[in-house]
C-alpha positions in Angstrom: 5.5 -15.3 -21.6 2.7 -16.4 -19.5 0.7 -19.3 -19.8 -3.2 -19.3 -20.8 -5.2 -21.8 -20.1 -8.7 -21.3 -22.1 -11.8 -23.6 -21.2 -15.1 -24.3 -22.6 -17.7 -22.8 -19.5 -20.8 -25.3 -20.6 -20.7 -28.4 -21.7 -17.6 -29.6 -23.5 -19.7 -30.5 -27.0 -21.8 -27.1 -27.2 -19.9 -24.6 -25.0 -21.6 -21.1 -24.8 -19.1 -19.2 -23.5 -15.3 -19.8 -22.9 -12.8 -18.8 -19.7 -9.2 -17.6 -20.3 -7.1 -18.1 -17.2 -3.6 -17.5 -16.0 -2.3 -17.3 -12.7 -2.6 -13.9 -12.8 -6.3 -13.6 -13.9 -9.3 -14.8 -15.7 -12.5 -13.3 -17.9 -14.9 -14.9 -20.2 -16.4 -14.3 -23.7 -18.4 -15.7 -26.2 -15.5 -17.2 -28.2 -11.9 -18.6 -27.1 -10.7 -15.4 -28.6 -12.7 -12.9 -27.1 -12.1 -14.5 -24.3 -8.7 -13.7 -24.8 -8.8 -10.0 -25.8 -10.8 -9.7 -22.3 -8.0 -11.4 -20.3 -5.1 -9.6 -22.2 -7.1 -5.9 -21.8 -7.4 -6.6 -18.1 -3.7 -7.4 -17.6 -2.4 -5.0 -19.4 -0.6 -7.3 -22.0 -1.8 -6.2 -25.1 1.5 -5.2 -26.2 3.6 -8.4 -25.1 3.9 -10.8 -27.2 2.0 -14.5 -26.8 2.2 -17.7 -28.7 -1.4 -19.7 -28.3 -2.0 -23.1 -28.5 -6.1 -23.7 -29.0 -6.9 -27.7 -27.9 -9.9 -29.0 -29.2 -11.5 -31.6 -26.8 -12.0 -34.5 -29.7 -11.4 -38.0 -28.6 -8.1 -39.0 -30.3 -5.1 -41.5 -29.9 -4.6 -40.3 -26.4 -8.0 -40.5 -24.7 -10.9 -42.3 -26.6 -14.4 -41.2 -26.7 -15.5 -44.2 -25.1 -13.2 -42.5 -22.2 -14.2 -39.4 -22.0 -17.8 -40.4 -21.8 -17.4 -42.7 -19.0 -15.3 -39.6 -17.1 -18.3 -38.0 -17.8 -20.6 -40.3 -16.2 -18.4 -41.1 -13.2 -17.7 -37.2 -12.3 -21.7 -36.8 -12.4 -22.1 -39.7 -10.0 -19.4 -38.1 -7.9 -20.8 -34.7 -7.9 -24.3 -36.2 -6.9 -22.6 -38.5 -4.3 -20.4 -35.5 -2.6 -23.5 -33.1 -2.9 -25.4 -35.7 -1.0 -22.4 -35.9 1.9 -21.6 -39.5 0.6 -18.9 -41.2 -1.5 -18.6 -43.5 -4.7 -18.7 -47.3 -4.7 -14.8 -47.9 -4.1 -14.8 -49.7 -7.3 -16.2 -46.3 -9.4 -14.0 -44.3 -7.0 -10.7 -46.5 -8.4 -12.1 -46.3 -12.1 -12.3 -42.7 -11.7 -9.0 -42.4 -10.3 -7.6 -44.4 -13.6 -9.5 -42.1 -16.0 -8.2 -38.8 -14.6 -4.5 -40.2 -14.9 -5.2 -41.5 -18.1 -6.7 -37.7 -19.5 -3.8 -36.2 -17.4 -1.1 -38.4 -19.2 -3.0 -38.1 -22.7 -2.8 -34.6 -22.0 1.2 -34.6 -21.7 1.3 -37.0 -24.3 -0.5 -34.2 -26.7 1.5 -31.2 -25.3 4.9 -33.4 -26.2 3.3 -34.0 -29.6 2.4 -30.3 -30.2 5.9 -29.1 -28.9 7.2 -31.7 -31.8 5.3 -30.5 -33.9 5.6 -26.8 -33.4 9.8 -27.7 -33.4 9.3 -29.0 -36.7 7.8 -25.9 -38.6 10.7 -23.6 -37.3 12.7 -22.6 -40.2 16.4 -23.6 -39.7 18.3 -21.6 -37.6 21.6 -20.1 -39.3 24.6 -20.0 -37.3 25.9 -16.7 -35.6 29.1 -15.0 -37.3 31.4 -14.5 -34.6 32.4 -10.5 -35.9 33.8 -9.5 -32.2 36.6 -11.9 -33.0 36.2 -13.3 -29.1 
């Protein structure tokens, strides 16, 4: 099973389109889903199966509002300062730093949690009869 990455395109509160991407590939659509369907009919993998994990991008436990906003901010100052061949204040280079480990370990933090999670609402298992007499 391959993994799928799928992204807002616009800004993260009012996307207008979304990007599916694997290693492999990537296509757009109007919707994380038809985003989907595009990137699965160009691969190919329509009939291989899939599980899919959709992440919302709501502040929560693991990376606050108040966070996200200011990563917002900063990435616009750098963007502006790199498109004008210059460079952050150290001190908003270093915050910016922090923030981007913080989302990346909030990130792992939520993966663990949906991996729990998903764990959780397997049904039990029931153990194999050993018929071959081995």
């Amino acid at each position: 099973m391959k993994a799928v990455a799928i992204l807002p395109e616009a800004d993260e509160a009012h996307p207008t389109a979304f990007r599916a991407v694997t290693a492999d590939g990537k296509a757009s659509g109007r919707t994380p889903g038809e985003a989907l369907d595009a990137l699965t009919s160009q691969s190919g993998a329509e009939k291989a199966g899939a599980a899919v994990i959709v992440q919302l991008f709501h502040p929560d436990n693991y990376f606050t509002a108040e966070q996200s906003e200011r990563l917002s901010t900063l990435m616009a100052r750098w963007r502006t300062a790199r498109d004008a061949g210059s460079a952050l204040p150290p001190a908003e280079q270093a915050e910016l730093e922090r923030l981007v480990e913080e989302e990346l370990h909030g990130s792992a933090e939520r993966a663990a949690q949906t991996s729990r999670e998903l764990e959780a609402a397997q049904p039990p298992r029931e153990p194999r009869s050993n018929q071959g007499g081995l």
